[in-house]
Structure formats: C-alpha cells, structure tokens
C-alpha positions in Angstrom: 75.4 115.0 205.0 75.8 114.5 209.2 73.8 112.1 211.0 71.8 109.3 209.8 69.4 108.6 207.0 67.3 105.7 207.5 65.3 104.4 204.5 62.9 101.3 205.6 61.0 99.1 203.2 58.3 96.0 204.3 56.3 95.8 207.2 55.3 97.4 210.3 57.7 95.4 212.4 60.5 97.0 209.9 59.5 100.6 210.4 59.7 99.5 214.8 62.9 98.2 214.1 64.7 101.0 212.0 63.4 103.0 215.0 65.8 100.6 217.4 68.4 101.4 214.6 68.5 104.6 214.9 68.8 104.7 218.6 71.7 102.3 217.6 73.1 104.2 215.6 73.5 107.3 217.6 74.5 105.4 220.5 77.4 104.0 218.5 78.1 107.8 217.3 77.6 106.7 213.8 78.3 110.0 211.3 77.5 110.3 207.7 75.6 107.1 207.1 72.7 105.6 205.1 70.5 102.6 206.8 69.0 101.0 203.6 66.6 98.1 205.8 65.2 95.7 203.5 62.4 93.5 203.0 62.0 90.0 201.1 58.2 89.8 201.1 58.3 90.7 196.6 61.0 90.3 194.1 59.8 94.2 194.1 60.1 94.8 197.6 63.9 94.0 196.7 64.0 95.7 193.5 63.7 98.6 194.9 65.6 98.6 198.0 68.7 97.6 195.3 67.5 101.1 193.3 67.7 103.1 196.7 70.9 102.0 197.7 72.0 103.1 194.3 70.1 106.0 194.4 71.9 106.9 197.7 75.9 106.2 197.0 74.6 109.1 194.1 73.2 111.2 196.4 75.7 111.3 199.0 78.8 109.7 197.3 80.7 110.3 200.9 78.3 108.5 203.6 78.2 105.0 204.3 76.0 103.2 203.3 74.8 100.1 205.4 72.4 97.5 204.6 70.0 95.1 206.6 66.8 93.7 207.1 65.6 89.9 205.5 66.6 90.2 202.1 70.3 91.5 203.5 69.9 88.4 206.1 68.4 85.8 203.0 71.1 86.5 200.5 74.0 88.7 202.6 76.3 88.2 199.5 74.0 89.8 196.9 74.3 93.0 198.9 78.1 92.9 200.1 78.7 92.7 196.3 77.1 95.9 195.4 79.7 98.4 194.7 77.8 100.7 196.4 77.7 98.9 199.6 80.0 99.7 202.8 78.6 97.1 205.2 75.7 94.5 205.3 74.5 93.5 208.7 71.9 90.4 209.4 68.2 90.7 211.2 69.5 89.8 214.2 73.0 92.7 214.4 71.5 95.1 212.9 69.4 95.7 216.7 73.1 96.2 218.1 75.1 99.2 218.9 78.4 97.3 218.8 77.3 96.3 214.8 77.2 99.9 214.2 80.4 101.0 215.7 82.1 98.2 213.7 80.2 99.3 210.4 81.3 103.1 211.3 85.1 101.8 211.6 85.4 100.5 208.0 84.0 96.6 208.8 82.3 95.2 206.0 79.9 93.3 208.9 77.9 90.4 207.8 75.8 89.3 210.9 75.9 85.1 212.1 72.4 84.4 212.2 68.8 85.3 213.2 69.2 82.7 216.3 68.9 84.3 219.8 65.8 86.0 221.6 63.1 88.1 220.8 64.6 91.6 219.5 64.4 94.6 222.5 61.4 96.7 222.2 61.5 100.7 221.8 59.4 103.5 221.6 58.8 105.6 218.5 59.9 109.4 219.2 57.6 112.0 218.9 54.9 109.9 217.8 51.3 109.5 219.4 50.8 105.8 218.9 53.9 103.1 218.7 54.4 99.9 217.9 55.6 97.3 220.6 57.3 94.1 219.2 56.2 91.2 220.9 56.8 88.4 219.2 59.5 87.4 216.2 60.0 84.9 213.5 57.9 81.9 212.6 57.4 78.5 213.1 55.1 78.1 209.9 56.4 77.2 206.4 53.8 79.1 203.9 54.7 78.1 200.3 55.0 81.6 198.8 56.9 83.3 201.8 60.7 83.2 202.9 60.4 85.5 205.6 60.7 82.2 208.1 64.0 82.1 206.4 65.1 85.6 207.6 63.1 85.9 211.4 64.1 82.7 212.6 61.5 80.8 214.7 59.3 82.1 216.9 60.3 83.9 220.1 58.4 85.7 222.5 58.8 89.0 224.7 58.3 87.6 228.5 54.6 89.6 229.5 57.2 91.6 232.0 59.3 92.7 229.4 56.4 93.7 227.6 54.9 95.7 230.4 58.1 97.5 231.4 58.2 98.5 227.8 55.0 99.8 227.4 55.0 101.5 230.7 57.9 103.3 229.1 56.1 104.4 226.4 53.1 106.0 228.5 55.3 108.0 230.3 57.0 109.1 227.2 53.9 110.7 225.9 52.0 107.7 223.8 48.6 107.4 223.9 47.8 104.0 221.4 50.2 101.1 221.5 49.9 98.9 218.9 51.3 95.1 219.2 53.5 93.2 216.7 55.1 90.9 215.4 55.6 88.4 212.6 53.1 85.8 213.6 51.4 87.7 216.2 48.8 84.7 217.4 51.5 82.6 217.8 52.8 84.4 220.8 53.6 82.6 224.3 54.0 79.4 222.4 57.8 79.0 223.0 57.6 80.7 226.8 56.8 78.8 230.3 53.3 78.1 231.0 52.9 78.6 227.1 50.7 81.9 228.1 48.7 82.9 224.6 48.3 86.4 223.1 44.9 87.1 224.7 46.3 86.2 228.5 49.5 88.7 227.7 47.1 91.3 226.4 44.5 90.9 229.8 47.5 91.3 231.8 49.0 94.1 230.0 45.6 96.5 230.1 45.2 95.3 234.2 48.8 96.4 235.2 48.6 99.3 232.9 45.2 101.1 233.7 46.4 104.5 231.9 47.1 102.3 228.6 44.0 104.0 226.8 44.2 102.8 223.5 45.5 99.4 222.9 46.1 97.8 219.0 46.6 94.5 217.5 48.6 94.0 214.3 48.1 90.9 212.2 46.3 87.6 213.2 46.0 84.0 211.6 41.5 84.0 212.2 41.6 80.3 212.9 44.6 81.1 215.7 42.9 83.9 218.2 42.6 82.4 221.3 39.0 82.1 223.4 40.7 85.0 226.1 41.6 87.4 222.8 37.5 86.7 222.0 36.4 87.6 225.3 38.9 90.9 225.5 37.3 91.8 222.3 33.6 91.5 223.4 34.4 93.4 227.0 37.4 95.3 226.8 36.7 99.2 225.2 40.3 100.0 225.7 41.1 97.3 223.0 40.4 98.7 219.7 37.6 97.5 217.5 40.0 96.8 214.3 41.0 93.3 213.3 43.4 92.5 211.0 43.3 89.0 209.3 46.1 87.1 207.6 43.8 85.4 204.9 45.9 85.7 201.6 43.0 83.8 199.7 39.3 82.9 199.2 39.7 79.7 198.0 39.7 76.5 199.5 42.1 75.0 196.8 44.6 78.0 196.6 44.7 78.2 200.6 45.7 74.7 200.6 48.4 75.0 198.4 50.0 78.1 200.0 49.7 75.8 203.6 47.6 78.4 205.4 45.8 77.0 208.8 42.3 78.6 207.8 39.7 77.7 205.0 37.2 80.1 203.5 34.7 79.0 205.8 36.7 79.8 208.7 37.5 83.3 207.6 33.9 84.2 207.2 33.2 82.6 210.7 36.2 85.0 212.2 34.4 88.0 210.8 30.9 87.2 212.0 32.2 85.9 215.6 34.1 89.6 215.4 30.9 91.2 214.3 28.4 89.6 216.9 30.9 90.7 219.8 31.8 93.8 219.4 29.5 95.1 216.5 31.3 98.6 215.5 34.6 96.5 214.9 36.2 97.4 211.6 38.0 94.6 209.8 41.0 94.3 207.1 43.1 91.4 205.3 45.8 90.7 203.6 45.4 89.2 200.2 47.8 87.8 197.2 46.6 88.7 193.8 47.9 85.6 191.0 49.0 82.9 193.4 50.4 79.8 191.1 47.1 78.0 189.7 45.0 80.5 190.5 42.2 80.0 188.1 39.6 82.7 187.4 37.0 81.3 189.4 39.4 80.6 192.3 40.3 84.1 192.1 36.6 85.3 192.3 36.2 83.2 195.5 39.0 86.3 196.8 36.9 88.8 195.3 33.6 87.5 197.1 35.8 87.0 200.4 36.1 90.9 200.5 32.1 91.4 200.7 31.2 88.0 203.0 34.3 89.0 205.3 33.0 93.0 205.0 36.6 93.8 204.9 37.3 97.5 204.9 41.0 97.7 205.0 42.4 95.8 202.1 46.4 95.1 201.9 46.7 93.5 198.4 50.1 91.9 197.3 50.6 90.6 193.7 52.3 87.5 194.1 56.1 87.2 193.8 57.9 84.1 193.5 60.6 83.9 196.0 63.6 81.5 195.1 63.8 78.7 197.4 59.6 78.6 198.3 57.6 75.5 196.8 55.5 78.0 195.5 58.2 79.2 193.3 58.0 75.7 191.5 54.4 76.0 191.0 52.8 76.6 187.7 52.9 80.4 187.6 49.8 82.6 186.7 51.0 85.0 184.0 52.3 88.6 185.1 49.7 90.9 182.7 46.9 88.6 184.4 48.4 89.0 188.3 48.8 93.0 187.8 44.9 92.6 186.4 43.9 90.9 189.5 45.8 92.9 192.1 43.8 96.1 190.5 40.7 94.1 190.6 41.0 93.5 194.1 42.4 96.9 194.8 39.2 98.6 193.4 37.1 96.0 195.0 39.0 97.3 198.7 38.7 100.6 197.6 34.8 100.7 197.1 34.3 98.7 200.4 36.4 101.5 202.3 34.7 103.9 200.4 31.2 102.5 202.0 32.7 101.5 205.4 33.2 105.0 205.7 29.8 106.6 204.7 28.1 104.0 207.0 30.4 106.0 210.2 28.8 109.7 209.3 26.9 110.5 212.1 28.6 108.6 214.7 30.9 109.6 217.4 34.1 108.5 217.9 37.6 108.7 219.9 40.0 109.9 217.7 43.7 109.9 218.2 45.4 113.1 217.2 48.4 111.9 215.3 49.4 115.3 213.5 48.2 118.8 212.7 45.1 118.1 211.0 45.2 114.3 211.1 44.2 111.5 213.3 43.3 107.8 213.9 39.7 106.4 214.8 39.0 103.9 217.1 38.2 101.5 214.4 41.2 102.3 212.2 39.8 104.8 209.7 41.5 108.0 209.0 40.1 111.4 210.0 40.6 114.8 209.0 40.3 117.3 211.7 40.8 120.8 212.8 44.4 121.6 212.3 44.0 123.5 215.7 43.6 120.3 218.1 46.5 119.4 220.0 48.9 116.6 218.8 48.4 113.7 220.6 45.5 114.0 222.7 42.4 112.0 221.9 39.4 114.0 221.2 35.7 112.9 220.9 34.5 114.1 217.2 31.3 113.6 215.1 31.9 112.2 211.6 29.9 114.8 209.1 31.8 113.9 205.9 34.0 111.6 203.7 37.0 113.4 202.0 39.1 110.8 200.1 40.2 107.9 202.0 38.9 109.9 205.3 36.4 110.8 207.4 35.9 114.2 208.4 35.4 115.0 212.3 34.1 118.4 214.0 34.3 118.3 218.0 31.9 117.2 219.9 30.8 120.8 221.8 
C-alpha cells in the first residue's frame, strides 16, 4: 500500500473532518498509513470501528495504522492498547499536520484535550456540494449522549472565517454548501455580540451572491432563531429541508433524556416550517428503546413521524454509553429496542415512500452530484440522465419513483 486510507465512521461533521485529515496527512508526507476516525454515538458505532482496525493491520500488516475521532478522545487507552494500533490521536490533534508527522515518525501520540477553538474549515475535493463546519462541541448534557465528553464546549467559526471559507469553496467548483456542526442552533453563542445562526446565515448569502445553494444540517426545533424563520420564508437560495434533533415523541421520555423541546413543540416546528415555506421537506432524528420507554410512549414516536410529516428518518437504537445517567436508567430489553428501531424504520420508509410520489409532476433544481445521480432542492434523491454534467444544477421534471428516488427528465 502507498498513501493514505481513511476509513470514517459517525456523523457528517466526521466525514468533513477526515477530509481536513487527509489534507493533513499529505501535508505531513504521511506514507503507508490507515486513518481509522471513530465515533462514540453506539456501543456499535465502536464495535465496529475496533473490527476495522483489526480488519486493517490484516489487510496491510505494513501500514500504520492511526486512530482518532471521540471514542479515540473518550477512552484514548482502550485504543493505544490494541495491538494493532501505531498511534491514537484526540479530536482536537488529529486536525494537525504536525500530529501526523509525529505519528509518521514512530510517536505513539495521544492528543491533550478537545480545549482550543473551533476546528479550521476545508473543502471537500471533487465534490459538488461540501460541508462547512461552523460550530463545535456542546454546551448541553443529554442523558444518553457522551459526545459533550469528546467535542468539548461550544465554539464558533467567526462569520469572516466562515465567509472566507466558503468563498473558497465557490471558486473551487461547489455549487451547495451545507453547514455543520454539533449543535448547529447553538452557534454565535460563545462569540461577541452573541450573533445567532440565522444572522451568520443572512450575512453569508448577502456577501456571497453566487452561493446558489445553501444547506443546514441539524437543529434543536425549539432553538431556530426568529432571523433563521424569516430566511426560511424569503430566501430561495436556502434550501427547503429541515432537519430536526427530536430523538422522542413523548413528553415523559424527552424529559428524561434532558432535551429542550416537548412534543408539542416539535409539531409546532413542523407546521411554522410548513406555513412558510410550503414545499419544505422535513427529517429527524429518533432513538428507538430509550430506558423506560413503555409501549405507549414509544407509539407517541411512531405518531410523531405522521403529525411532524417527517420524510427523512435517521433512527438510532439506543446504546447505553458508560458514564451517561441514562446508562443507569432502567434499560428496555435489546429483542424489544431492535423491534422498535424496525418499527420506526418501516414507518420512515413508507413516509419517504409517499413524500416522494406526492413530488411527481413537479419541477425542481437538482444538483448533479455524480453520473446518473443528484440532490433535489428539498433533499430527495434523483436519478437522472447519466449524460448531464457533474456538478451543474439542472431544472428536471419528476415522472417516476425508483427505490428511494425520484426519477427526473430535463425540462426541454
């Protein structure tokens, strides 16, 4: 093997960082190497990134293997002591060349800390859309999640910063940025004037008129700001997608995970989203089998999906992460958690199953992401003519549903 492998598991904010990596990485003139960066969202999640790292030193018995992310910056000895290990670097090294050149040299690195600023933003190579960090780390304690434990608090990019970087992006080709971060709504908190997400995104699409396409990532419903409404309602270059952090339908079970929102509240998000901008498609994030979850609380999830008209479901069966208060809770058997996460599963399949019908015979922009495939407006995927261009955004007319996809012809 030459050059770097770089296997990423967790969240959209992991796959924009191992893209920073591997800038790093070549910058530092790393060889033979494999990048194992980790996630500690499921006992899973880290089941598996322990199975690829053993997978690799078989693999490619001569590279080095390196590994990072927040399960490598939660518990840095667990890794160091796999035998299969070379180096183990924390959330906040892992961003630097210097780490890299000191992992390539035979250091077995473990990094000091996630303390320090907002990680640098990066384009994604060769892509039509990229992702543009904004915001790290969180301030809020949820009861099932340790991911506070391995961000940090929550810093934010300067709206300068944030600019410059996605002016670099435009001129290196992309046509749909799409913001993240790990608690996306709470952005500007910790940053003079205490500027909020919608005021960085006005100013972002007024200095950057050629910024086409413009996408949020995650957002806590009961924390997008009155300017983030407004942007919705008026502003056609922000796309008509929403997705909520609402992990639960029911009262009780929110309460005891220490999420900001009630049921009520969720269903209010979706409506207000609805009533301004009515062709907005909307998706969630929801934990199947959260301790105590009873079988009625569990339907109130279930029911969410429909009263929410969620389209794009992310379902997670719940993990107990050491350390959490939620780990201490009365657990919900496994057999009946796996049973719930289908449940829900089929119940987000049906609803994007119907979300798409209800587009055919509509136009829409549609991003050009590969030969073949692209990105609506609202999120959905399309299939196209393998014979538009990569990366331009063509106007199409939605005649079919194939799979989990639309199906687009040009609009002649």
């Amino acid at each position: 093997m030459q050059g770097v492998e770089i296997v990423t598991f967790g969240c959209r904010l992991n796959a924009f960082e191992s893209e920073i990596i591997r800038g790093a990485a070549a910058a530092a003139g790393l060889g033979s190497a494999v990048i194992v960066n980790t996630c500690a969202v499921t006992a899973e999640a880290e089941r598996q990134a322990r199975q690829a790292i053993r997978r690799a030193r078989r693999e490619q018995p001569q590279a080095r293997i390196i590994v990072t992310g927040c399960a490598a910056t939660i518990a840095p000895q667990r890794y160091a002591a796999m035998p299969q290990v070379d180096a183990v670097l924390d959330n906040a090294t892992k961003l630097r060349v210097e780490s890299y050149r000191a992992a390539g040299a035979g250091s077995t690195t473990v990094g000091p800390g996630t303390e320090g600023g907002a990680a640098a933003v990066a384009g994604i190579e060769g892509r039509a859309r990229a992702y543009l960090q904004v915001q790290q780390g969180c301030d809020h304690r949820c009861t099932f999640c340790i991911i506070p434990y391995g961000r940090g608090p929550s810093r934010s990019v300067p709206i300068g910063a944030v600019v410059e970087q996605a002016r670099r992006l435009l001129a290196a080709g992309c046509r749909e940025i799409v913001l993240t971060g790990v608690d996306l709504t709470a952005y500007g908190a910790d940053l003079p004037g205490r500027p909020g997400l919608g005021q960085m995104v006005r100013r972002l699409l007024a200095m950057l008129p050629e910024l086409e396409r413009l996408r949020l990532s995650s957002l806590d419903p009961v924390e997008i700001d009155e300017e983030l409404w407004r942007l919705l309602a008026e502003e056609t270059r922000l796309m008509p997608h929403l997705h909520l952090s609402l992990q639960a339908g029911d009262d009780l079970v929110l309460k005891r995970m220490k999420r900001r929102h009630s049921h009520a509240d969720a269903v209010a998000a979706a409506r207000r989203a609805r009533a301004l901008r009515p062709e907005v498609a909307l998706g969630a994030d929801l934990i199947a089998g959260f301790p105590t979850e009873t079988e009625d609380m569990f339907r109130r999830s279930l029911d969410l999906i429909e009263e929410c008209g969620l389209a794009f479901l992310h379902v997670f069966p719940f993990s107990a992460r050491p350390g959490t208060p939620a780990a201490r809770m009365p657990p919900v058997p496994p057999a009946v958690i796996r049973e719930r996460a289908a449940r829900l599963r089929a119940r987000g399949a049906a609803a994007l199953a119907a979300e798409l019908r209800g587009r055919i015979g509509r136009e829409n922009l549609v991003l050009v992401e590969r030969p073949g495939r692209g990105r609506a407006d609202f999120y959905g995927q399309v299939s196209l003519p393998p014979s538009l261009q990569q990366g331009s955004v063509q106007r199409l007319r939605f005649v079919d549903v194939s799979g989990e996809a639309l199906v687009g012809v040009p609009v002649t």
